[in-house]
N, C-alpha and C positions, 0 to 999 in steps of 0.2 A: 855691353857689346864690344866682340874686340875690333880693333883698331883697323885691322886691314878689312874688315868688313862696313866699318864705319864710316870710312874714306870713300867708298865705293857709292855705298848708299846715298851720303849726302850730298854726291853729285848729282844725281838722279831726279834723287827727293824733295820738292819743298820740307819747309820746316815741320810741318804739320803732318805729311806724311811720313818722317824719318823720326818724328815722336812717336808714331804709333807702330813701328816695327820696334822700335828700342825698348817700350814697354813690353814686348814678350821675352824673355829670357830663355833663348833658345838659338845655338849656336848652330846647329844645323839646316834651322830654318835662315838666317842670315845669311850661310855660306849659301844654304839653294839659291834667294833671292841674287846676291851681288854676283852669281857667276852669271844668272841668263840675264842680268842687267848686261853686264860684259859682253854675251854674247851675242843679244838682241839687240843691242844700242839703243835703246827708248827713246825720245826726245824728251820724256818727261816721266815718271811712275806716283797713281795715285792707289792709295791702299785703303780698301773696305773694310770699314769695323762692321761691329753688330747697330750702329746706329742709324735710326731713319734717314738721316741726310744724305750720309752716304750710298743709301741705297737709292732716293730720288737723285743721287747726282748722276747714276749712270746710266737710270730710266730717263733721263733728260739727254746728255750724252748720245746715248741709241739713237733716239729720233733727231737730236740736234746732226750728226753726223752720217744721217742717213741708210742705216742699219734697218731701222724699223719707221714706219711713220704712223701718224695718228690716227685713230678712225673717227666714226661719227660718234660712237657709241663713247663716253667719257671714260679713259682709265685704259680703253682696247688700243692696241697699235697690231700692224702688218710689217712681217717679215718676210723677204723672200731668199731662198740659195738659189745661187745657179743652176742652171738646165741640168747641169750634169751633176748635180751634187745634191742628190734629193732623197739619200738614203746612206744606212749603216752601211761603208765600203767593207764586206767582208774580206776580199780579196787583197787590198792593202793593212788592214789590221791583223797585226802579227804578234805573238809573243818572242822576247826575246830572248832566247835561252843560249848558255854555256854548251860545248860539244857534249857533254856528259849528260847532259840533262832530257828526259824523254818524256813528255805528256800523251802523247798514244799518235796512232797512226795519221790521223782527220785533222790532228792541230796545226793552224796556221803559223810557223815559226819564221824567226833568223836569227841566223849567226849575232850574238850579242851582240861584242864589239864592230862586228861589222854594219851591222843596224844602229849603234849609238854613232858612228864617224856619220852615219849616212843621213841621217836627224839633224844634229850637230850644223852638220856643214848647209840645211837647208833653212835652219836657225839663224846664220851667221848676217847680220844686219836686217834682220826680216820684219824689226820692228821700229827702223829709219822711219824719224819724222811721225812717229805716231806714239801713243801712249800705253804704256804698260799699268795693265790692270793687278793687282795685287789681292785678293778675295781670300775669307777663312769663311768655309763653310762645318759643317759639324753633322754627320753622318749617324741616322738614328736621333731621337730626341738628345738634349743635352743634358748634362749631367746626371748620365744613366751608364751603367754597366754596357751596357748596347752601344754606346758612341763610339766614333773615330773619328778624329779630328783630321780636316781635309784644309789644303792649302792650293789655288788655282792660279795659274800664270799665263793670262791672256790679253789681247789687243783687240777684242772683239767685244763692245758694250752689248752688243745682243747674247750675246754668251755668258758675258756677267748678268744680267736681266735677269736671262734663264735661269741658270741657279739661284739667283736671289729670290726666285720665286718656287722652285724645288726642292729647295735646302735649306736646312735652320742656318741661322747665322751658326760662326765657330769662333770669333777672334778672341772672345772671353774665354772660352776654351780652350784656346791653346796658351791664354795666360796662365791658365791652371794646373795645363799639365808641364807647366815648368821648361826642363831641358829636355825631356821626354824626346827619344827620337819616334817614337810610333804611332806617323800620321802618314796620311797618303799625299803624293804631291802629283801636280798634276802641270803640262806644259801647253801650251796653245799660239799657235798665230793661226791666221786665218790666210796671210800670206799676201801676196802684189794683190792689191781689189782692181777691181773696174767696175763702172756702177754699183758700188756697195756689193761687191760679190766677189768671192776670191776668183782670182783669173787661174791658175795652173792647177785646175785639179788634177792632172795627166799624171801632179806627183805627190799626187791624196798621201799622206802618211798617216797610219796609228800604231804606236809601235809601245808595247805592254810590256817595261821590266818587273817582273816579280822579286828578283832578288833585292830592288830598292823601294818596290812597294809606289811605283811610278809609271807616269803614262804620258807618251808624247804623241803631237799632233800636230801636220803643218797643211797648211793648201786645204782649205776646209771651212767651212760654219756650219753645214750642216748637223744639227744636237747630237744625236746617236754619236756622230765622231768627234764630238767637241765638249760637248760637257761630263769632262770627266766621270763626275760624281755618280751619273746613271750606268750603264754597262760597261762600261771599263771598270770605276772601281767598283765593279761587283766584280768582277775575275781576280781583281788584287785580295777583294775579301771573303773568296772564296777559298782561296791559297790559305787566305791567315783563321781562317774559322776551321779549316782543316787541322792548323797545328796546334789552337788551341780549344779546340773540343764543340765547337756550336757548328751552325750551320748559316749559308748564306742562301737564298732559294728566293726564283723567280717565281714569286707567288702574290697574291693580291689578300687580304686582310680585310674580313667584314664580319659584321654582328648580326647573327639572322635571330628574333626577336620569337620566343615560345608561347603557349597558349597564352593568349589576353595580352600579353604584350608583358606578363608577368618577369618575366626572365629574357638575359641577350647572351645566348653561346658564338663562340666566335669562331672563324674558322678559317683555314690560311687556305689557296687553290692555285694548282699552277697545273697551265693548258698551252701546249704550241700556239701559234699565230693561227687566226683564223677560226679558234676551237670555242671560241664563247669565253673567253675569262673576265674581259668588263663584262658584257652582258650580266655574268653571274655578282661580279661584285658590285652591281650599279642595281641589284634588283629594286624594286620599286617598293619603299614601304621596311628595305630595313637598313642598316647601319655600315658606312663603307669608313676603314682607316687607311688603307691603300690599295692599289692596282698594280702595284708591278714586281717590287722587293723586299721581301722581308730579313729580316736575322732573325736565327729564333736559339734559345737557348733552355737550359735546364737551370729551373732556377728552384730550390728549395722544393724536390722532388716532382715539379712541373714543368710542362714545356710554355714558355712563355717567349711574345714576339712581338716586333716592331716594326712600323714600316720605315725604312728607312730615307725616306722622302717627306716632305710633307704637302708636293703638288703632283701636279699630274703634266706630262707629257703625252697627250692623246691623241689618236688616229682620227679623224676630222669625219671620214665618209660614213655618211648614213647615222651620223648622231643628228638624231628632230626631237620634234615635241613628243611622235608616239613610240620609239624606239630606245632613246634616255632624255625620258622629261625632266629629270634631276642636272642631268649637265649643259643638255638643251637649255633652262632656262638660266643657268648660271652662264653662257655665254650671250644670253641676248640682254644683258642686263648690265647697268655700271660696275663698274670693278676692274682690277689687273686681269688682262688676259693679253698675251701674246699668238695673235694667229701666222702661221706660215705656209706659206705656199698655196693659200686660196688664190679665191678672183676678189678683188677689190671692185665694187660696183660704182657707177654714176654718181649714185647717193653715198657715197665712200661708207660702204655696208661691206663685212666678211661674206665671202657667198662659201658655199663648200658643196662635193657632189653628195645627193640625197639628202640636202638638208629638207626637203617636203617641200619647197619654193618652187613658182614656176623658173625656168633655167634663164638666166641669164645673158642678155642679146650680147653687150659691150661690160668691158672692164678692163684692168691690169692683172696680170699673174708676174709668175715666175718668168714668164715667155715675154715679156714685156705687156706692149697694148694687145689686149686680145679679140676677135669676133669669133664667131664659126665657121669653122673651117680652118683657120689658122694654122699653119704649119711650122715645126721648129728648127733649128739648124741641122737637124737628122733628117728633114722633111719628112718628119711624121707628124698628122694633128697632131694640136694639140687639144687636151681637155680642157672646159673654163676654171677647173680647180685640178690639184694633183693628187692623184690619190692618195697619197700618202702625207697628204696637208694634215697638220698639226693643230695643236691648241694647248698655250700653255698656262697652269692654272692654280690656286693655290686649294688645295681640298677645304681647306674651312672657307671657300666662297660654295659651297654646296650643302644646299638645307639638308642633306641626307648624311652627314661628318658626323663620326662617332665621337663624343666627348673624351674617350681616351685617346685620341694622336697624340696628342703632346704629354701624356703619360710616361716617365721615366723608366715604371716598372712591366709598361708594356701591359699585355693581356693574358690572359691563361689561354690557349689553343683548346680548342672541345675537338675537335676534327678537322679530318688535313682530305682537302679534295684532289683530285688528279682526272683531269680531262683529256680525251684525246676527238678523232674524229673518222670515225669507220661506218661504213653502209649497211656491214653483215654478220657484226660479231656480237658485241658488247650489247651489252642490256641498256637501259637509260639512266639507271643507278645502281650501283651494288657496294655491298660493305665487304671491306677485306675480314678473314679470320681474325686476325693481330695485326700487329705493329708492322712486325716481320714480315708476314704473308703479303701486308701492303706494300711495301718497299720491295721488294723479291719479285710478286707478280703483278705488281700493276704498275706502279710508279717507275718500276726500271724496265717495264715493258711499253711504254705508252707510244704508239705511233698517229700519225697524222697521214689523211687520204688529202691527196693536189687536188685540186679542182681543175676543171678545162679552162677558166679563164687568167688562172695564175700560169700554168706552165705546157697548156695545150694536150695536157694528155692526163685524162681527167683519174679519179683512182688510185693512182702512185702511193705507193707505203711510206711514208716517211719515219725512221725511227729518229725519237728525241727522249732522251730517258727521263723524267719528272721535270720533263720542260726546260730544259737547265743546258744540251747539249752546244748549244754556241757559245756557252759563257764561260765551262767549265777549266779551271787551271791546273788541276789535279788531273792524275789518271780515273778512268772511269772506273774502275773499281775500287780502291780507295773512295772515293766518291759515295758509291754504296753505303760501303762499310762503315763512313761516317754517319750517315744518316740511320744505320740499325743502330750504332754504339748510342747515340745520344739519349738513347730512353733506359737505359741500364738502370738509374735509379729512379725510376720515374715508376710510383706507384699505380696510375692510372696511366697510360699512354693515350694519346689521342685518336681516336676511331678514324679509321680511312677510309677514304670511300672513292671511285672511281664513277664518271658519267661521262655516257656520251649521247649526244646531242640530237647524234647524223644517222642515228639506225632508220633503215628504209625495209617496207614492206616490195613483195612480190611482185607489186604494179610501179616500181622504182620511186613511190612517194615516200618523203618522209614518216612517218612514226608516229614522231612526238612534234605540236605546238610549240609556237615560236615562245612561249610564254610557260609551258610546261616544267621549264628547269626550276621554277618557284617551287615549285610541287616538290619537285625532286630534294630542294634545298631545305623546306620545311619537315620533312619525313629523316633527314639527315640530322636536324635538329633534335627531333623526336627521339632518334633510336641513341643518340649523345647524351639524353637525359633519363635513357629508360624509359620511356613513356609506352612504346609497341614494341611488339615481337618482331620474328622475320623469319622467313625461308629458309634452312639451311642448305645450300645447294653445294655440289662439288668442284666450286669455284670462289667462292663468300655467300653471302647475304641478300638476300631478294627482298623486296618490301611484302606484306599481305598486301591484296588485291582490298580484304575491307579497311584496311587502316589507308587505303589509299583514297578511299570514296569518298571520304568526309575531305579531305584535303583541298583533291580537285575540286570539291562544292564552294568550299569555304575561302581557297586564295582565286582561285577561276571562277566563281560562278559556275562551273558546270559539270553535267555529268558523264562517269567517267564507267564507260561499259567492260564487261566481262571479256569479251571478241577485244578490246582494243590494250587492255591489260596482257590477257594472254599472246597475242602476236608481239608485242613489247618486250614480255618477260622470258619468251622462250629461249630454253636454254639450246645455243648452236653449236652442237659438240663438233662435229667436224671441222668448223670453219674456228673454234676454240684451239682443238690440236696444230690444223694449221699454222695458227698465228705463234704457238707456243715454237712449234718448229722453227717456223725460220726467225722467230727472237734468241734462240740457240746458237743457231748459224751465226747471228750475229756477231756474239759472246765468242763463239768459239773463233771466229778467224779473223776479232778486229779488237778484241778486248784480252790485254794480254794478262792482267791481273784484277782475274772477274771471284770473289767469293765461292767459296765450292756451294756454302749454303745456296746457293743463286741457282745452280743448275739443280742440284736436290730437290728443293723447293717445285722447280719447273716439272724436274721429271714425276714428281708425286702428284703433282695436278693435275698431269696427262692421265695418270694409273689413273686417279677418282673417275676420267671423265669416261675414260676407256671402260670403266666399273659401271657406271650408268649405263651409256650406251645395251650392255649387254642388257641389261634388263628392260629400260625404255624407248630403247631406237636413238637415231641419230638426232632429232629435236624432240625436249621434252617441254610440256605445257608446265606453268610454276605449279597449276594445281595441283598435277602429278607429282609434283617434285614437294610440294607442301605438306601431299597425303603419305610422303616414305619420309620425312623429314625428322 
């Protein structure tokens, strides 16, 4: 280590911890640490290896310091943020980009150096009197072509917690890779607290440099904005999977399990908020590697992926016994789980909303003490949980953990899903032509309908292109472009399939069974291994009607009629062109380097549909479509 990094350090450091930065031989990670020593002024810095101790010393920490405290349940603790800090600030997370530099029209920016003085100066003694955390996490299983080695700088034990329960350790890892500059770094304070909760969120910062592969955060514990590792450095490795050939994609990673249980194809999914994508990867009965991230790569003429996590960061509402029995019972049982933002009961029990329990008279939240009725400094009720309460958890606490997670080589992908959520278009499954045709019309068309109780006006289009659109660092075409290149030598490309959930008949009911998407998911299995045929239609792949009979009997119980197939599978050419249209519009006045293949592709699927029409009318029955098939 050199010298002027060494003098720095060993102010700081006990002995113990400035042994264990000198064992890495990495002179960039030294200058990172001794400058935000300098700039944060610590009272103290202790530094996490991969070893147990270190990790009960910060999960002791938390609760000792009042971060989290303990429940009834052994192993559970309670977190809460402040009133106003209960969500991913999109409006303060910014990328920081050079004048020269253009990410598209929608990207939240600032002036670099103007945003690094303004971080900086929000830095500058911010960690008086408190202790600086030091963490190597490791991004993807370790010692895999899939890794990246992460390093974290905060003052928040709940924050370290957090990752230490979402991310492999890394500090063996970054002994490995030597001087190596290419790891991601990440900054944190949480800022002035008052009752364990940052007091100035007024000056929330998240502010994303891509050109040093770094991400800063002040005034803040809320995860989304605070633990780097999850969506932030997905924007930074989205940037870097761009330059060097993979891909990084907000998709969840499960094993759905083939006749008799004989075979496990696996398949990556990614769906906007709200669209089913736990539901799909928590199915009941087969095999989850993750929920939320994957990298996925080509590896020896396949696509092969990993979750990049090895816990879960969960949306709390409406997980019970009959909606995810698998996560359900992994939180009502001993073990590591951090809850946030619940109601803390009498019985000092997590409560959450829809957990299936009668509701809750008395308890503690976020709001302080709570009853009903309670009102919060906006004088609006308050809820006896938030909706947006948490659960954090390590995936091998759930009897449904695929024995591959901690696999280095990852999995082979059989099929890539893409969800969205429409009333009047899409079918409830359909196979893309190709690779191409998937990514071109489905995946970079995917919109999401608001509902009336998220934004008051129920319907709303939302375009999000393969789910990815708030994360994306690249321009969106490029983006594309990425994702068609990667199967270039890939002699089997993975089958795509697109589902949607929310197709509503004439009497504005639902369609399809809240349990239905099993169905959907198995038949997707099926057509991955050749097992059934399918519909050719002028848009992808319809299921048969008989290959769907046995299905519904055999994962539902039940039977699945002709009349309920057919209004399901009808093809809606009008409301098809439609949607084609104004995904064009899009393209054309908000995406400035869109692939021409993209509009080709669009306009040919209009001609097919405009082709039908003339011959079948504006909706056609799949049988009709079966029998010109």
């Amino acid at each position: 280590m050199k010298e002027e990094y060494a003098k720095i350090l060993q102010e700081k450091c006990n002995k113990e911890s400035f042994k264990k930065l000198a064992a890495i031989e990495n002179d960039k990670l030294h200058d990172f640490i001794a400058k935000y020593i300098e700039l944060f002024t610590p009272a103290s810095v202790f530094v996490r290896t991969d070893s147990k101790e270190d990790a009960e010393y910060i999960r002791k920490q938390a609760v000792e310091e009042g971060e989290e405290s303990s429940l009834k349940t052994t192993g559970h603790t309670a977190h809460f943020d402040g009133y106003y800090d209960q969500a991913r600030d999109k409006t303060n997370t910014k990328y920081l980009l050079r004048p020269d530099e253009v990410l598209g029209s929608d990207i939240n920016s600032e002036d670099r150096d103007r945003g690094l003085n303004e971080i900086h100066e929000l830095f500058k003694g911010a960690m008086s009197g408190k202790e600086m955390l030091i963490c190597f996490f490791c991004l993807g299983p370790t010692g895999s072509e899939f890794s990246i080695s992460a390093v974290q700088i905060t003052d928040s034990y709940y924050v370290a917690h957090s990752e230490g329960i979402l991310y492999r350790s890394g500090y063996e890892e970054f002994q490995n890779i030597k001087n190596s500059s290419r790891f991601f770094r990440f900054v944190h304070t949480a800022g002035s607290m008052e009752g364990n909760v940052s007091m100035d969120v007024m000056k929330r910062r998240v502010y994303i440099d891509l050109e040093e592969e770094m991400v800063f955060s002040a005034n803040t514990q809320y995860a989304g904005n605070t633990v780097g590792l999850k969506k932030l450095a997905m924007r930074l490795a989205i940037k870097r999977a761009s330059e060097e050939g993979w891909l990084t994609e907000h998709m969840f990673i499960m094993g759905v399990n083939g006749p008799d249980k004989k075979r496990v194809t696996y398949f990556t999914g990614s769906f906007p908020s709200a669209c089913g994508k736990t539901a799909t990867a928590m199915l009941e009965g087969e095999q989850i590697i993750g929920d939320d991230i994957a990298y996925l790569r080509q590896v020896d003429g396949a696509i092969r992926t990993v979750n990049v996590e090895k816990g879960i960061f969960g949306i709390m509402q409406d997980v019970n016994r009959d909606n995810d029995p698998a996560i359900f019972e992994a939180l009502t049982i001993p073990g590591e789980v951090i809850f946030s933002n619940v109601l803390v009961d009498s019985g000092n029990n997590p409560r959450w909303l829809g957990d299936g329990r009668p509701e809750p008279e008395t308890g503690t939240n976020y709001a302080g003490k709570w009853s009903s009725g309670k009102k919060g400094p906006d004088d609006k009720e308050v809820p006896y949980a938030h909706k947006n309460a948490r659960y954090t958890i390590a995936i091998k606490e759930l009897n449904n953990c695929d024995d591959n997670l901690e696999n280095p080589e990852g999995v082979e992908v059989g099929g890539v899903i893409y969800g969205g959520r429409d009333s009047d278009t899409n079918v409830p499954v359909e196979q893309s032509f190709g690779w191409a045709h998937g990514i071109l019309t489905q995946a970079s068309t995917i919109e999401s309908e608001t509902t009336a109780a998220t934004l008051g006006q129920e319907g709303v289009r939302k375009f999000n292109l393969m789910a990815n659109l708030d994360f994306l660092s690249i321009p969106i075409g490029r983006y594309i472009q990425n994702n068609l290149d990667i199967i270039q030598e890939v002699k089997n490309p993975p089958l795509i399939f697109h589902v949607n959930y929310f197709l509503k008949g004439k009497d504005g009911k639902y369609l399809n069974g809240i349990k239905d998407k099993h169905v959907w998911i198995k038949w997707m299995e099926l057509r991955v291994n050749g097992d059934v045929d399918a519909i050719k239609t002028p848009t992808g792949y319809f299921p048969k009607y008989d290959d769907l009979v046995p299905l519904f009997k055999e994962v539902l119980g039940k039977e699945y009629t002709r009349e309920e197939y057919e209004e399901q599978f009808m093809l809606r050419i009008p409301e098809r062109i439609e949607k084609k249209n104004r995904i064009m519009k899009i393209y054309h006045t908000k995406v400035f380097d869109t692939p021409h293949v993209f509009f080709k592709a669009l306009e040919e699927q209009i001609d097919r549909l405009e082709e039908c029409r003339k011959k079948h009318g504006d909706y056609v029955s799949p049988f009709e479509l079966e029998k010109s098939s």
